[in-house]
OpenMM code with the backbone's topology and positions (N, CA, C; nanometers):
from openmm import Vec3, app, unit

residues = "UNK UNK UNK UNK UNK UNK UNK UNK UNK UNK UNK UNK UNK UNK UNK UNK UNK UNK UNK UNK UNK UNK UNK UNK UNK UNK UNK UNK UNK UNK UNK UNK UNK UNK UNK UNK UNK UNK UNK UNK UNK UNK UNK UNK UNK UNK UNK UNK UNK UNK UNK UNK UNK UNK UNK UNK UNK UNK UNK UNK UNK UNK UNK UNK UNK UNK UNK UNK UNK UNK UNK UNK UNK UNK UNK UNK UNK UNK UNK UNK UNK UNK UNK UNK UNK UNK UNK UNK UNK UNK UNK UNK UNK UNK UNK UNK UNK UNK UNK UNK UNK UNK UNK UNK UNK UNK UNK UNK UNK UNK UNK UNK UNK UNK UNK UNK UNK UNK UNK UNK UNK UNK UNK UNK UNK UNK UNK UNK UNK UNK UNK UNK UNK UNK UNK UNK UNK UNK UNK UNK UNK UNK".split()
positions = [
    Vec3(-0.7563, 1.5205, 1.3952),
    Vec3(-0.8245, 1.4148, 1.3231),
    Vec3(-0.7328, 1.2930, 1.3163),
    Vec3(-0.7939, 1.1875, 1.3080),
    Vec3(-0.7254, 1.0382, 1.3349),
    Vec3(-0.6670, 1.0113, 1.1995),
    Vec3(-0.6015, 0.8857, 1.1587),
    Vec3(-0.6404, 0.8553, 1.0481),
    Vec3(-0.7052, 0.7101, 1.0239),
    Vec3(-0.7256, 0.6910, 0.9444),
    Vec3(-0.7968, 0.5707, 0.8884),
    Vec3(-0.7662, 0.4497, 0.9943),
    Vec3(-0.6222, 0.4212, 1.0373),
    Vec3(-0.5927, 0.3192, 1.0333),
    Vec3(-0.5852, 0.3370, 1.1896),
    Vec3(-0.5455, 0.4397, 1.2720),
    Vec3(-0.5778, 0.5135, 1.4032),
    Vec3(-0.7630, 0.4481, 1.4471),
    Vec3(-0.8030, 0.5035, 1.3466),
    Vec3(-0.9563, 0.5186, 1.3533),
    Vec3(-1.0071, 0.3526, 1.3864),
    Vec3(-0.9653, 0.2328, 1.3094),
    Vec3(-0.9797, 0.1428, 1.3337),
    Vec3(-0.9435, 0.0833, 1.3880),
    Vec3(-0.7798, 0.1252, 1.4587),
    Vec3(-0.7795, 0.0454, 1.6187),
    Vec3(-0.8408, 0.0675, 1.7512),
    Vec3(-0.8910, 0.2323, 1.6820),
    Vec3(-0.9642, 0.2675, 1.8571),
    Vec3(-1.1034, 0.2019, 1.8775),
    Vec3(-1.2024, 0.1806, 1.7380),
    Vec3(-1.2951, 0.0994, 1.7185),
    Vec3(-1.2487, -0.0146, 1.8137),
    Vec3(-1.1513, -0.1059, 1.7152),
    Vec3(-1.1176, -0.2282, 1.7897),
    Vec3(-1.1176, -0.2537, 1.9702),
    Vec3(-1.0762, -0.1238, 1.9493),
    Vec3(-1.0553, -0.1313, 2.1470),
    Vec3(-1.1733, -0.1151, 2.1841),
    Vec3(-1.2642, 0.0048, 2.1271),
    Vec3(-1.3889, 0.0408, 2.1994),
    Vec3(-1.4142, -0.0996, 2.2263),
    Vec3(-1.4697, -0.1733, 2.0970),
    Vec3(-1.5472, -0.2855, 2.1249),
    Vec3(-1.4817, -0.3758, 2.1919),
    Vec3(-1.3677, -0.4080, 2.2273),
    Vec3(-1.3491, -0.4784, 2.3325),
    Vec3(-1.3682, -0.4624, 2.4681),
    Vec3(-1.3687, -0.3033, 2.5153),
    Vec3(-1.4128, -0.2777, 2.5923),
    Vec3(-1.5440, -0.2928, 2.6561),
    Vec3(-1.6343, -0.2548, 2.5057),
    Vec3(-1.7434, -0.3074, 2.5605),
    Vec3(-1.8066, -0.4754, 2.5761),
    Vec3(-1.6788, -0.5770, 2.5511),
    Vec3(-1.7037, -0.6838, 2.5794),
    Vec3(-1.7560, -0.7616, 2.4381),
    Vec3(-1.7270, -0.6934, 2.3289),
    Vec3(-1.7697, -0.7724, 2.2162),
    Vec3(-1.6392, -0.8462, 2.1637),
    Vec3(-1.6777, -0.9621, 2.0714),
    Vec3(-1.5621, -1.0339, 2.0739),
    Vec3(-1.5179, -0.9675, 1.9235),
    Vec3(-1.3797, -0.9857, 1.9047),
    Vec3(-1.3372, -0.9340, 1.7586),
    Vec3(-1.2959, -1.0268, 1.6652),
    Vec3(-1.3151, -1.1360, 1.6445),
    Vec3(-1.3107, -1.2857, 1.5639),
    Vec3(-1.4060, -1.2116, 1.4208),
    Vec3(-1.5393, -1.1707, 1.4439),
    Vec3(-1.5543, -1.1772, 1.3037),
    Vec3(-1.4934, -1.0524, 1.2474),
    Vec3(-1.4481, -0.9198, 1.3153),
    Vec3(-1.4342, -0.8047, 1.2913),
    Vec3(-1.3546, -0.8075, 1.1831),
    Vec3(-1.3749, -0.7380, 1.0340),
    Vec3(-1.2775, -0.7269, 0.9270),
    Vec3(-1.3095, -0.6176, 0.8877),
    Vec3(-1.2244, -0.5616, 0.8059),
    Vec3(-1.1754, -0.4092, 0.7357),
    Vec3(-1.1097, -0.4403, 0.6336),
    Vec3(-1.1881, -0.3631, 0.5281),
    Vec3(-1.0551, -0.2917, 0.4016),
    Vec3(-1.0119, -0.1486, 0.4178),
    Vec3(-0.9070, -0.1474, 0.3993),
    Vec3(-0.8818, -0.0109, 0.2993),
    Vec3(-0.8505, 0.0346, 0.1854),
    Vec3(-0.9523, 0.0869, 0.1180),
    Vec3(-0.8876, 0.0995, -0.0257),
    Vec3(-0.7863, 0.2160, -0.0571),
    Vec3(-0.6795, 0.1910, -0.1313),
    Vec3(-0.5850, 0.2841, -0.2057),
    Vec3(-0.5942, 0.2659, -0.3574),
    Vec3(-0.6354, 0.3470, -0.4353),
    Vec3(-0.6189, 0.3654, -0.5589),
    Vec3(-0.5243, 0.3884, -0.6294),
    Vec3(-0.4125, 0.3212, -0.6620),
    Vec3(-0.2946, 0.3113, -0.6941),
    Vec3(-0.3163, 0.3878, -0.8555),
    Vec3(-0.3877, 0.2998, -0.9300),
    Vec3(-0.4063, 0.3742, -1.0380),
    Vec3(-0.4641, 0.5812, -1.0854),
    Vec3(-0.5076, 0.5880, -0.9644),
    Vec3(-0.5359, 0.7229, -0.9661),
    Vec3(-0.4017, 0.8211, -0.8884),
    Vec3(-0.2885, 0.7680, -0.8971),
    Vec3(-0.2349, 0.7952, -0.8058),
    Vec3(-0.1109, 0.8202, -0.9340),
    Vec3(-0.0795, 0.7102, -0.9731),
    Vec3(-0.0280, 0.7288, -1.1245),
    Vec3(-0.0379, 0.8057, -1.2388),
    Vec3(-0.2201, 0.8466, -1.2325),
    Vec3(-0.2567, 0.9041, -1.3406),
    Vec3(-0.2273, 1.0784, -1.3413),
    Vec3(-0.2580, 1.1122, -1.1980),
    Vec3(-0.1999, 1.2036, -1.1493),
    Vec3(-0.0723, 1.2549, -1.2181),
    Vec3(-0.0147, 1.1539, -1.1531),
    Vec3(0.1678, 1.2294, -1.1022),
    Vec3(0.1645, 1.2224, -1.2571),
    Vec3(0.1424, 1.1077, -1.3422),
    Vec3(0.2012, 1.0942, -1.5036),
    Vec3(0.1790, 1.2487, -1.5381),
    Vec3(0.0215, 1.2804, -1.4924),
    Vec3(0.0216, 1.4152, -1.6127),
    Vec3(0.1405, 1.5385, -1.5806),
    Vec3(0.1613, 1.5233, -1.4617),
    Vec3(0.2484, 1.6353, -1.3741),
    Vec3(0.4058, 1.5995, -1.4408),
    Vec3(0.4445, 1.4995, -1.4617),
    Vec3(0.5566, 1.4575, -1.5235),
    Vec3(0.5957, 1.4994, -1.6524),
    Vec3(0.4493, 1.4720, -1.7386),
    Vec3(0.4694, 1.4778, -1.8810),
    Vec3(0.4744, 1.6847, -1.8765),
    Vec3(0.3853, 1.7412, -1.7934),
    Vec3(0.3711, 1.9050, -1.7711),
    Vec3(0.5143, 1.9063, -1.7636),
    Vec3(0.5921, 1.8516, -1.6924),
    Vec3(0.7035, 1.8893, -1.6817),
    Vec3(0.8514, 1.8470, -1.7829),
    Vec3(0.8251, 1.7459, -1.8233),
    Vec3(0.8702, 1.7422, -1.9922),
    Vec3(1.0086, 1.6903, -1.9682),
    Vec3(1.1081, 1.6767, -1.8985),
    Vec3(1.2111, 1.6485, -1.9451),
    Vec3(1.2544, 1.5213, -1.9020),
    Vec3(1.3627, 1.4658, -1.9718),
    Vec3(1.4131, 1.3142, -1.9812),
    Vec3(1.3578, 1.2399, -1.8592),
    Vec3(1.3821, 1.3014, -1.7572),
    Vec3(1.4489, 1.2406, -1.6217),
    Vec3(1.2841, 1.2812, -1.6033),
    Vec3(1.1850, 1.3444, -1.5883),
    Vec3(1.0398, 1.3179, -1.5315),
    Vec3(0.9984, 1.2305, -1.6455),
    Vec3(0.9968, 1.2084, -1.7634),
    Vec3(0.9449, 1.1345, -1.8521),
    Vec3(0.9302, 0.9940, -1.8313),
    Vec3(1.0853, 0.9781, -1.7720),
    Vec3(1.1547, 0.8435, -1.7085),
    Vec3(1.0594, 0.7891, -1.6119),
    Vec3(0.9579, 0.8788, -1.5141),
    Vec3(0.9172, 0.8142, -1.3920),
    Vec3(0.7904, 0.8318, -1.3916),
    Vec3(0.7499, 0.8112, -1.5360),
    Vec3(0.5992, 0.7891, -1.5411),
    Vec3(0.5599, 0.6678, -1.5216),
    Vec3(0.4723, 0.6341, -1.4715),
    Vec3(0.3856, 0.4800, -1.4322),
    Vec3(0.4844, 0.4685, -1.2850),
    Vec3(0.5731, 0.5084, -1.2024),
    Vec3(0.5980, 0.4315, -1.0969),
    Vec3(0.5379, 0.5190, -0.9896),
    Vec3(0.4713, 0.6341, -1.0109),
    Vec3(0.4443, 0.6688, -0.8586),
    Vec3(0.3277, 0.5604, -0.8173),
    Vec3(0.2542, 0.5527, -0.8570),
    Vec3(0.1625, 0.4790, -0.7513),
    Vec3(0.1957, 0.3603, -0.7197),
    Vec3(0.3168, 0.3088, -0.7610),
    Vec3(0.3720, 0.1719, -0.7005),
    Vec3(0.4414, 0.2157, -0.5766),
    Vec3(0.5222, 0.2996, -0.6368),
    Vec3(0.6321, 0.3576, -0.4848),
    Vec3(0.5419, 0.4320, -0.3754),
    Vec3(0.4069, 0.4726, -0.4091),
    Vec3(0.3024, 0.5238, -0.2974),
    Vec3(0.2768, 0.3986, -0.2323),
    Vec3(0.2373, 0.2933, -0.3298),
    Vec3(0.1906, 0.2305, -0.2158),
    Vec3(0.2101, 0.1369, -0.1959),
    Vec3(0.3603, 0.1389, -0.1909),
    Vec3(0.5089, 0.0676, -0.1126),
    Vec3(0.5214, 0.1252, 0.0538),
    Vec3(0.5226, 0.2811, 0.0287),
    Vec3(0.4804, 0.3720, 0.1307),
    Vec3(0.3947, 0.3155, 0.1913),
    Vec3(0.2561, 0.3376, 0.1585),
    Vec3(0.1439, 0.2822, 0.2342),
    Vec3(0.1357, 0.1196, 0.3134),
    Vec3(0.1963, 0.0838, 0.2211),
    Vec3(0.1518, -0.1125, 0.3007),
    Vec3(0.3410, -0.1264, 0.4168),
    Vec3(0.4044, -0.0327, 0.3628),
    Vec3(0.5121, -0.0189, 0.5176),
    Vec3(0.4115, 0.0562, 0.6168),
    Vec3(0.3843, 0.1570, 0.6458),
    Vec3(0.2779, 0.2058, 0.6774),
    Vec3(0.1772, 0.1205, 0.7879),
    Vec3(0.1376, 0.0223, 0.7337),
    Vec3(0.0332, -0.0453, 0.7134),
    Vec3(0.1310, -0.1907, 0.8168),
    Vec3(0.2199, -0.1795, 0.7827),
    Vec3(0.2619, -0.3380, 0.8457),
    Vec3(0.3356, -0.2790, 0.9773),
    Vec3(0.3815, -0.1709, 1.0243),
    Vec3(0.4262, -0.0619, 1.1272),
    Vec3(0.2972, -0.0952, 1.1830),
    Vec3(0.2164, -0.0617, 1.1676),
    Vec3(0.0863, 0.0087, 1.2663),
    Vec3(0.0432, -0.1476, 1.2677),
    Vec3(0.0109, -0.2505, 1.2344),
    Vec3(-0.0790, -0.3508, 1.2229),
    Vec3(-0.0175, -0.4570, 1.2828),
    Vec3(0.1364, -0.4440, 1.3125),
    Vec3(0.2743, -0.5989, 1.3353),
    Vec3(0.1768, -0.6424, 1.4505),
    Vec3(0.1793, -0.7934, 1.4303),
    Vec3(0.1483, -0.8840, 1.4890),
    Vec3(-0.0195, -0.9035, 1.5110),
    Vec3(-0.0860, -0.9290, 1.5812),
    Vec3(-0.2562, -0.9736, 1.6049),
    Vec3(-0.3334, -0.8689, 1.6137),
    Vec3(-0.4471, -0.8193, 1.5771),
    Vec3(-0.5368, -0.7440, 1.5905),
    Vec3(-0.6001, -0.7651, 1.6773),
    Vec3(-0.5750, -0.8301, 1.7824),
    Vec3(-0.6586, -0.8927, 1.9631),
    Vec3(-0.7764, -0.9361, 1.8739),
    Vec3(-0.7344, -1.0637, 1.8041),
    Vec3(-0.8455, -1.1676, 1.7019),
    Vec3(-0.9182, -1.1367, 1.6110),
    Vec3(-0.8964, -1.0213, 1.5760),
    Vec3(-0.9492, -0.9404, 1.4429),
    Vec3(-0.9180, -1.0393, 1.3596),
    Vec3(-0.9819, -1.0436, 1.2017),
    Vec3(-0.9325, -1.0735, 1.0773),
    Vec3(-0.8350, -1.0376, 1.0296),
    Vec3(-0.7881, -1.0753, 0.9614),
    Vec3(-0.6689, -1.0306, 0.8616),
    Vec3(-0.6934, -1.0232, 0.6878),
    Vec3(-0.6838, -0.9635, 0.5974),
    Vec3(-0.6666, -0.9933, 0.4756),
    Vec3(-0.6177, -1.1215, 0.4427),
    Vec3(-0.5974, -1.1724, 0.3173),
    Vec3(-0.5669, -1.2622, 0.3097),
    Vec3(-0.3956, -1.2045, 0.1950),
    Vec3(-0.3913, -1.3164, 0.0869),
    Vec3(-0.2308, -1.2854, 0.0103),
    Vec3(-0.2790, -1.2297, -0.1468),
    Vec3(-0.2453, -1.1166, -0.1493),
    Vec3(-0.2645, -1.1571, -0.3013),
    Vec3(-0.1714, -1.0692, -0.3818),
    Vec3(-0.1259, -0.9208, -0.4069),
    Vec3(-0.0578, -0.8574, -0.4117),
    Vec3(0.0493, -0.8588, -0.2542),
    Vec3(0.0649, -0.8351, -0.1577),
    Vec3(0.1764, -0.8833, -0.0496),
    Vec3(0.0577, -0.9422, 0.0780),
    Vec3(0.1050, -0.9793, 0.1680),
    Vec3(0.0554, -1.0414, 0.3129),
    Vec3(-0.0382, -0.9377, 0.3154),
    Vec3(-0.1567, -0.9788, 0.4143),
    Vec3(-0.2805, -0.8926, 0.3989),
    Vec3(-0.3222, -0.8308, 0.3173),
    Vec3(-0.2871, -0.8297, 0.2376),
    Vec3(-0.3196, -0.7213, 0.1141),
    Vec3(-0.4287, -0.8118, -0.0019),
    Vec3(-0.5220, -0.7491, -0.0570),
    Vec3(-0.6106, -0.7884, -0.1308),
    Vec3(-0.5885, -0.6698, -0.2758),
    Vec3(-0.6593, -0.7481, -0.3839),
    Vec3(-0.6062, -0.6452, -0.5013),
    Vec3(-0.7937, -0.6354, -0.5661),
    Vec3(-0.8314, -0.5272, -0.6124),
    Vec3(-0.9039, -0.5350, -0.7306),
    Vec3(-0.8933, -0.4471, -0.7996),
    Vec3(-0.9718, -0.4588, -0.9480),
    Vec3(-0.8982, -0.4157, -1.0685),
    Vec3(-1.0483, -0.3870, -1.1823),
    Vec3(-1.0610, -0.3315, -1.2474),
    Vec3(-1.1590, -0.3457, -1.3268),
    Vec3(-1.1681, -0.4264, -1.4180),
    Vec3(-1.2407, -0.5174, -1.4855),
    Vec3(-1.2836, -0.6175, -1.5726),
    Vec3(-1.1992, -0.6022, -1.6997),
    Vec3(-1.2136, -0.4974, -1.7557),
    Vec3(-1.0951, -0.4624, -1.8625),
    Vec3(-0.9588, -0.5097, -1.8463),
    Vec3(-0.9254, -0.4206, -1.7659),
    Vec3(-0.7468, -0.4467, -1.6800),
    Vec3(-0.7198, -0.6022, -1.6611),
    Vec3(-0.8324, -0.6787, -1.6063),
    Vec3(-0.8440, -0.8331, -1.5923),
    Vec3(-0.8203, -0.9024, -1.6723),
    Vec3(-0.9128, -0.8799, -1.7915),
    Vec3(-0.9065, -0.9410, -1.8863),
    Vec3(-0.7447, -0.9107, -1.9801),
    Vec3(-0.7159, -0.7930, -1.9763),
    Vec3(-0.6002, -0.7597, -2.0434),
    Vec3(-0.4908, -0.7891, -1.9861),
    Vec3(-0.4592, -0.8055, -1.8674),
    Vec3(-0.3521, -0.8991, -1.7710),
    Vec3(-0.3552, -1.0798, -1.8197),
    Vec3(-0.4999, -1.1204, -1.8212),
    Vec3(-0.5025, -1.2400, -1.8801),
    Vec3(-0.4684, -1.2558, -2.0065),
    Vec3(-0.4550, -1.1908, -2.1236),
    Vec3(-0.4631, -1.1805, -2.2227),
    Vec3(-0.2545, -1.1763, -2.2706),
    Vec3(-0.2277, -1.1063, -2.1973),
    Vec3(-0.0434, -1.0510, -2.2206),
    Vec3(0.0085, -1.0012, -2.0908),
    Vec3(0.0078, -1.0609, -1.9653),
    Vec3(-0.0013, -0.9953, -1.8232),
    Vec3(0.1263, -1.1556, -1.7819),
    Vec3(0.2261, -1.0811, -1.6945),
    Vec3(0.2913, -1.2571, -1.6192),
    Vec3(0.2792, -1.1436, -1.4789),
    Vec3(0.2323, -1.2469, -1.4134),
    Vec3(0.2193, -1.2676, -1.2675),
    Vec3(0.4044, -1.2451, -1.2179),
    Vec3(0.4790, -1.1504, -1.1757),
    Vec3(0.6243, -1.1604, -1.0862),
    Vec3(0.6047, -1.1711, -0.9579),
    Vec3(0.5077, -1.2421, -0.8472),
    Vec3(0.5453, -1.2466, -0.7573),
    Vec3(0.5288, -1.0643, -0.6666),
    Vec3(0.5525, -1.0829, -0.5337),
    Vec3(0.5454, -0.9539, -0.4678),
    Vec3(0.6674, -0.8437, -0.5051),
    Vec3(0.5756, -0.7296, -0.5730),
    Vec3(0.6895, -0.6194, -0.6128),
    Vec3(0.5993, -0.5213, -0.4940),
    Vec3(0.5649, -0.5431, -0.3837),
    Vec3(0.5593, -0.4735, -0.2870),
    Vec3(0.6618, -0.4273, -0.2205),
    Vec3(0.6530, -0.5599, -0.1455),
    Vec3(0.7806, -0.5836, -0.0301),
    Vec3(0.9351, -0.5894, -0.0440),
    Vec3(0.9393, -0.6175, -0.2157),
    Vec3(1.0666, -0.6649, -0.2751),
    Vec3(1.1001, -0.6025, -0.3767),
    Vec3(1.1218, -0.4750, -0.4051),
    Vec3(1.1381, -0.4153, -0.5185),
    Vec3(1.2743, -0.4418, -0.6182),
    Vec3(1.2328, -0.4484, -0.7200),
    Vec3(1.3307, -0.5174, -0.8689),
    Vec3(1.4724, -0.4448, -0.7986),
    Vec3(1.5850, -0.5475, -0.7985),
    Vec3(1.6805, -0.5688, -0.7927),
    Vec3(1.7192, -0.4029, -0.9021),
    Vec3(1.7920, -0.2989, -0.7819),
    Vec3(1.8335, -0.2370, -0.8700),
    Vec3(1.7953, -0.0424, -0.8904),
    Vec3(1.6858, -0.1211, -0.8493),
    Vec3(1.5903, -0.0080, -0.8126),
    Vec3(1.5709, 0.0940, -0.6537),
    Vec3(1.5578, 0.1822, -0.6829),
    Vec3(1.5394, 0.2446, -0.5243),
    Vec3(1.4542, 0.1591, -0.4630),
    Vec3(1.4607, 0.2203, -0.3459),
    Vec3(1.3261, 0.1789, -0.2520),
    Vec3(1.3067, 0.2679, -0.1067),
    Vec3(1.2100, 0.2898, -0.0864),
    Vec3(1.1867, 0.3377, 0.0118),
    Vec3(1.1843, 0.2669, 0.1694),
    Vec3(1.2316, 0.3765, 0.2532),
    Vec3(1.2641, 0.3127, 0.3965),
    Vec3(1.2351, 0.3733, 0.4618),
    Vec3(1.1786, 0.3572, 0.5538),
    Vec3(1.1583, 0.4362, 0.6985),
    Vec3(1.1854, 0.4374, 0.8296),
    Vec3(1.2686, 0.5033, 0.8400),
    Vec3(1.3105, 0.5515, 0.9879),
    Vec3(1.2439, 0.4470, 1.1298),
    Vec3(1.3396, 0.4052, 1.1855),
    Vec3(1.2560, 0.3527, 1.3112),
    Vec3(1.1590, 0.4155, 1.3693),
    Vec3(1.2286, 0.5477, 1.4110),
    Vec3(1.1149, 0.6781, 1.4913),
    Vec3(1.0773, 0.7624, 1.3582),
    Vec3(0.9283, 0.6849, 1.2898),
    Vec3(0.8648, 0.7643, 1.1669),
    Vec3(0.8224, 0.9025, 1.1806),
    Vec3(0.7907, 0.9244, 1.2987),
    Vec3(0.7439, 1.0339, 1.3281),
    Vec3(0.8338, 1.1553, 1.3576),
    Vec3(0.9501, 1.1068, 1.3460),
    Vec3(1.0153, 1.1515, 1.3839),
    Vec3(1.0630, 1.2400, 1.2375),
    Vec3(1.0767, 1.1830, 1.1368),
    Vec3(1.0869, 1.2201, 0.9978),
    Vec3(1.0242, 1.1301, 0.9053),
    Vec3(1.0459, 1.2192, 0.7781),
    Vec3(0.9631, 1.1351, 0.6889),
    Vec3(0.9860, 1.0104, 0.6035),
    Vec3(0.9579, 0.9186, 0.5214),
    Vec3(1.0012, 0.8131, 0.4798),
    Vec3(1.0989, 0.9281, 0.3625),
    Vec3(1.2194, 0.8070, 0.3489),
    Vec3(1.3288, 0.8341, 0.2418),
    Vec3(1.3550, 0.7218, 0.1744),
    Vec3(1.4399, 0.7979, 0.0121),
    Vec3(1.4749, 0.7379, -0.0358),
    Vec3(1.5885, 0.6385, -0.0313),
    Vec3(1.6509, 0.5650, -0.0771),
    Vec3(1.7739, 0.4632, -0.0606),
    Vec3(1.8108, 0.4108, -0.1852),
    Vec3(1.8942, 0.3761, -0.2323),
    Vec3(1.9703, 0.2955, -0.3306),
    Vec3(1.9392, 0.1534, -0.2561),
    Vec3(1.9614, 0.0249, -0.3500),
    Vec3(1.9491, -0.0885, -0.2993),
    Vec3(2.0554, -0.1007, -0.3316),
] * unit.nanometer
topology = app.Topology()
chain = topology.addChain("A")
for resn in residues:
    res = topology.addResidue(resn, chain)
    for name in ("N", "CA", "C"):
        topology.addAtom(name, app.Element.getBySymbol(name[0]), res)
């Protein structure tokens, strides 16, 4: 089985093959960052001590830090005239959020700029191997 992002370049090719042009062609993919968090939190708190307590709320950031490296590996450079996302959380990347969350970001929320691509001074971050396939993404000290 392909994956998602496999799946939509072979599209891309089919249809070029068959002579269609790819100018209007666009794609999302959604990742649910927040379900991704809610998860691991409960698995953290199950597990109770200082040091898991500590790393509640960051998995689904560091997932999908993972994912948009991922994502910029497989995607570098033109989609043979495909669309692109536009900026909003990092390059190509689009964000939405539920009306609540919106309003409550507007309310006591500051905008820092991309904590995608650039993670807080200090903090791990994840890296991946030239040959990914080769092994899996790891951790690093900055």
């Amino acid at each position: 089985m392909s994956s998602p992002m496999t799946a939509y370049i072979e599209g891309l090719e089919q249809a070029a093959v068959n002579g269609q042009t790819l100018a209007g062609v666009a794609s999302v993919a959604s990742f649910l960052v927040s379900c991704v968090d809610t998860e691991i939190d409960k698995r953290l708190e199950k597990i109770g001590t200082d040091e898991a307590l500590a790393l509640r709320g960051k998995a689904g950031v560091v997932n999908s830090r993972l994912v948009y490296a991922a994502f910029q590996k497989v995607f570098q450079g033109t989609l043979c005239g495909a669309h692109r996302a536009g900026r909003e959380a990092a390059a190509d990347t689009v964000n939405t959020m539920p009306e609540k969350t919106l309003l409550a970001f507007a309310d006591h929320g500051e905008a820092q700029g991309d904590k995608v691509t650039a993670p807080p001074r200090g903090h791990r971050r994840c890296s991946t191997p030239s040959n990914a396939s080769a092994s899996k993404p790891r951790l690093v000290s900055e």
